[in-house]
C-alpha positions in Angstrom: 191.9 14.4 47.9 190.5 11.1 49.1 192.2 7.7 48.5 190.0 4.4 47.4 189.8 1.7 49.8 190.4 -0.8 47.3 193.9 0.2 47.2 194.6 -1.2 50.0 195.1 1.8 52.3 192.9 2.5 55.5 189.7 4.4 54.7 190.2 7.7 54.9 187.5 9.3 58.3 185.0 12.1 57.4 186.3 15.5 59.1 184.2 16.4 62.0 181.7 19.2 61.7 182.1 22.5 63.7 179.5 23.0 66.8 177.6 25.1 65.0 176.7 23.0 62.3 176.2 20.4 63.9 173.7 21.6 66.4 171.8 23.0 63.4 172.0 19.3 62.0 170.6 17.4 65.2 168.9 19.1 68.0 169.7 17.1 71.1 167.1 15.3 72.7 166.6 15.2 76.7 167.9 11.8 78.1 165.4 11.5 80.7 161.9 11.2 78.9 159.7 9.4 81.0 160.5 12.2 84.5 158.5 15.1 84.3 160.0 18.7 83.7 161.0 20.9 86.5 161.0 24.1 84.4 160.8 24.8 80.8 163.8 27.3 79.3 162.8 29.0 76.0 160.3 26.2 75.2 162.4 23.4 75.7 161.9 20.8 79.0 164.1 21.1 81.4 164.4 17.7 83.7 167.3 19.0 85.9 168.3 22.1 87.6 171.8 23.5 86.4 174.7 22.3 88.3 176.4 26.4 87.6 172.4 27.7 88.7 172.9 30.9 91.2 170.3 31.1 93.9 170.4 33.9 96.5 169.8 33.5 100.5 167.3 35.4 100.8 165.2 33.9 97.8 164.0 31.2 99.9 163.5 32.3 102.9 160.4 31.7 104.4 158.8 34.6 107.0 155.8 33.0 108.9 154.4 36.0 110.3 154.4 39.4 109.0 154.1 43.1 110.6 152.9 46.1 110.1 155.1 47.7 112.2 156.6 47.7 115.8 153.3 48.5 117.5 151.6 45.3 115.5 154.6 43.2 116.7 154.3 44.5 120.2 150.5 43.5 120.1 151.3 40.2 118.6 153.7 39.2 121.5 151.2 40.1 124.3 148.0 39.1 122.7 150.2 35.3 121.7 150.6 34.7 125.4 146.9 35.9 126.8 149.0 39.0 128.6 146.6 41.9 130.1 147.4 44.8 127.9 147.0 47.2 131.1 149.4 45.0 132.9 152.2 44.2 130.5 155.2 42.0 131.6 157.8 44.3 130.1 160.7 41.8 130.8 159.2 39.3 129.0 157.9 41.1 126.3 160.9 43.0 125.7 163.3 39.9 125.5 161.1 38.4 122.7 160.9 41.7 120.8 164.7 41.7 121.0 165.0 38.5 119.2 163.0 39.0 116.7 164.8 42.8 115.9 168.0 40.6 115.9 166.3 38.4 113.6 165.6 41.4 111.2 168.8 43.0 111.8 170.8 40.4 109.7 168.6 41.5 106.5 167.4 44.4 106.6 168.7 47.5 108.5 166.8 50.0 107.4 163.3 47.9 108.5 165.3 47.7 111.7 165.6 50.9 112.4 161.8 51.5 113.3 161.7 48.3 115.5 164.9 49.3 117.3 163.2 52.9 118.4 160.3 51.0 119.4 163.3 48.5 121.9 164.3 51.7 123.6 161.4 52.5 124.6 160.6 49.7 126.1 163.8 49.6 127.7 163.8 52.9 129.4 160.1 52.1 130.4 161.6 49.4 132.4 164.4 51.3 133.4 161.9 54.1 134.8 159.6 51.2 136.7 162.8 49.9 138.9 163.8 53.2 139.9 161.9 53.8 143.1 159.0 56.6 142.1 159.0 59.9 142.3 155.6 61.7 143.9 154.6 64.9 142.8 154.3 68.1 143.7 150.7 68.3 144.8 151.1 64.9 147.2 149.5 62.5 144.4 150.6 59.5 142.9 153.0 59.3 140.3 151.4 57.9 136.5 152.7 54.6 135.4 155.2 54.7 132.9 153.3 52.0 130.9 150.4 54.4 130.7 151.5 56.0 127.5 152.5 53.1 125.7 148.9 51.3 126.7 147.1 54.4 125.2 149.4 53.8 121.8 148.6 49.8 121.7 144.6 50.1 122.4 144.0 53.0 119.9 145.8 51.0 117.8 144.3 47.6 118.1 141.0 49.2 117.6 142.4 50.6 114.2 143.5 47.0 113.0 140.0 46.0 113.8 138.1 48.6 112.0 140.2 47.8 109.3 139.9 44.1 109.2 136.1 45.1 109.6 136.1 46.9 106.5 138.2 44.5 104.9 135.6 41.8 105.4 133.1 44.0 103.0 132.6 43.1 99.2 135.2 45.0 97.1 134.6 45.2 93.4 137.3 43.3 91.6 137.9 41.0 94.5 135.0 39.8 95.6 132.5 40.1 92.9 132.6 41.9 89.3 130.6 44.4 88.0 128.3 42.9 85.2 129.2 44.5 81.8 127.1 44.4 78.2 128.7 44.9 75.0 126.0 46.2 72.1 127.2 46.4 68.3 127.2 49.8 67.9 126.5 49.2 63.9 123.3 47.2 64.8 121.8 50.6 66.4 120.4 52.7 64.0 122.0 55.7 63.6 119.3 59.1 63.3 120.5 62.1 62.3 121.2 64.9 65.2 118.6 68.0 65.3 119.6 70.9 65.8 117.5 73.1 68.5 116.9 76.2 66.7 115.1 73.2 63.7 113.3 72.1 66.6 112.3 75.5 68.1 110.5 76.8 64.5 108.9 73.6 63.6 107.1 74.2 67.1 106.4 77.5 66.5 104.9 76.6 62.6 102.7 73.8 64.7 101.6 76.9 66.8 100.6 78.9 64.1 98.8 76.5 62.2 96.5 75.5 65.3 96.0 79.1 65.7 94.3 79.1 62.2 91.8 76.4 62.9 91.4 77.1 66.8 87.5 77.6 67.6 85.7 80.1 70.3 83.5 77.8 72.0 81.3 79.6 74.3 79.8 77.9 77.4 76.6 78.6 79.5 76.7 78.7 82.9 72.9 77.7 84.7 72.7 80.1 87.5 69.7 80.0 89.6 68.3 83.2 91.2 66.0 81.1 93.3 69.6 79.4 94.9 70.8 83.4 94.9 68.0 84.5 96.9 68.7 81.9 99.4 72.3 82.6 99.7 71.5 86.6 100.4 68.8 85.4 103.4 71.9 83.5 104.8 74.3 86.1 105.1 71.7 88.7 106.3 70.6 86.2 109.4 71.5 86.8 112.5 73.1 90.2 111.4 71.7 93.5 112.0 72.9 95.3 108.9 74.9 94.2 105.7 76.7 96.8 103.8 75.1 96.7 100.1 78.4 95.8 98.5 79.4 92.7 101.0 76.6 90.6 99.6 78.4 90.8 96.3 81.6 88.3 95.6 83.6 89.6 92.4 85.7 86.7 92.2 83.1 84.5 90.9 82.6 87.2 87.7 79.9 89.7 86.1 76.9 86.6 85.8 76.8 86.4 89.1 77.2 89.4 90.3 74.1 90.2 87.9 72.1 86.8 89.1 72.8 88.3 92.8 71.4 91.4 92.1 68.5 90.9 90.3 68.2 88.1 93.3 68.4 91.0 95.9 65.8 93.0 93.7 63.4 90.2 94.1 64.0 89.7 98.0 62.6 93.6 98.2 60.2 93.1 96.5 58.1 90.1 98.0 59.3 92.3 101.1 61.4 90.3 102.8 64.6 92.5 102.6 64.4 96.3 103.1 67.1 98.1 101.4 68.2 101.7 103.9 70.2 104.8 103.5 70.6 107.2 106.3 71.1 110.2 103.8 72.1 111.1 100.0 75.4 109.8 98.9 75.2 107.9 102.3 76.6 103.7 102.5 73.3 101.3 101.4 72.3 98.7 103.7 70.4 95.7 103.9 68.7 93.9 106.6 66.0 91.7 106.6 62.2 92.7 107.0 61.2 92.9 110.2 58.0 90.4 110.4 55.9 91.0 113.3 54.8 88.2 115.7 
């Protein structure tokens, strides 16, 4: 019930509206307009970090150099101060590599672990160098105890090197991209697909049809029995006797076998070949004509 003013009473004050309403009735608006937003939370500016905002140690913590493991820290420290890797100061080296695995200790023990096997070592290789040495058996002198763990750090600097070599090659998808070209497919048009059996007998009709309009052509070959004649008086120079059948070359076929023959026939008889047989059924020879000087 609401009471008029005019009655003299005091004015009645509107009830207030629940949170909910009235944040669907008027969005608040950021005070600060003019700053620029630090971050932006579902969409909306946000010009201050939360004074209730939860931000873990370790998110900003900075590491300024990172490694692969104890051996590239071990390189690190002796390659940083211009140390000979066949001469290592191990007390040196071995007090920074302990400050840095007590620096690692404090957040991670597991990673640790591997740098703390690698402190040991070094430890007990400096151990091993005060103790007065030992000579061997045989008279000679003892190895350094450094010698092993020079072998491990120079096959494994020349690892890291290859590998930063082959690092410094082009990669595909780092370096460069490779070019790719997008065609409609619908543009193309699209043939039917033949099958190979089609294929095979619409060859075989083309065959048969050429076979039924195909033409014997018949060539002549110009043979000379003059140029025959001269051949046969090569062969038989400067040879005794010629077997009959050697002055004959099958390979070349039946004309000119029959051009060399008629050729030989000739040769006897302007009598400048004599054609012999010792007996009947006896090998035929050939020789040239004996011409008297």
């Amino acid at each position: 019930m609401q009471r008029d003013p005019a009655a003299g009473g005091p004015p009645e004050v509107p009830p207030e509206l629940p949170p909910e309403m009235a944040g669907e009735a008027a969005p608040p608006q950021p005070e600060v307009v003019d700053q620029v937003a630090v971050a932006r939370l579902y969409g909306e500016p946000l010009f201050a970090l939360p004074q209730d905002l939860y931000i873990p140690p370790d998110a900003l913590e900075v590491f300024l150099e990172a490694f692969e493991g104890p051996l590239d820290l071990l390189l690190y420290l002796i390659r940083k101060q211009n140390f000979n890797i066949l001469d290592i100061p191990l007390a040196d080296v071995t007090r920074q590599y302990l400050a840095y695995v007590d620096q690692i200790r404090n957040h991670n023990l597991e990673l640790a672990s591997e740098y703390l096997l690698m402190a040991a070592m070094l430890i007990e290789i400096k151990s091993r160098m005060l103790l007065p040495p030992r000579k061997s058996a045989d008279g000679s002198e003892p190895e350094d105890p450094r010698a092993e763990l020079v072998r491990r750090l120079v096959e494994y600097e020349q690892i890291k090197l290859a590998a930063a070599r082959l690092d410094e090659l082009p990669v595909i998808g780092r370096d460069f991209l490779r070019a790719q070209v997008y065609i409609e497919q619908a543009l193309q048009p699209r043939w039917p697909e033949v099958h190979p059996d089609d294929l095979r007998q619409a060859w075989r009709e083309i065959v048969a049809r050429a076979r039924l309009t195909a033409h014997h052509t018949i060539t002549r070959e110009q043979l000379s029995v003059r140029e025959h004649m001269s051949i046969v008086l090569r062969r038989l120079q400067g040879r005794r006797f010629v077997e009959f059948a050697e002055l004959f070359d099958a390979a070349r076929g039946v004309p000119v076998l029959v051009v060399t023959f008629i050729a030989l026939l000739e040769l006897s008889r302007e009598s400048l070949v004599e054609v012999t047989q010792a007996e009947a059924f006896a090998p035929i020879y050939v020789r040239l004509a004996y011409q008297p000087s």
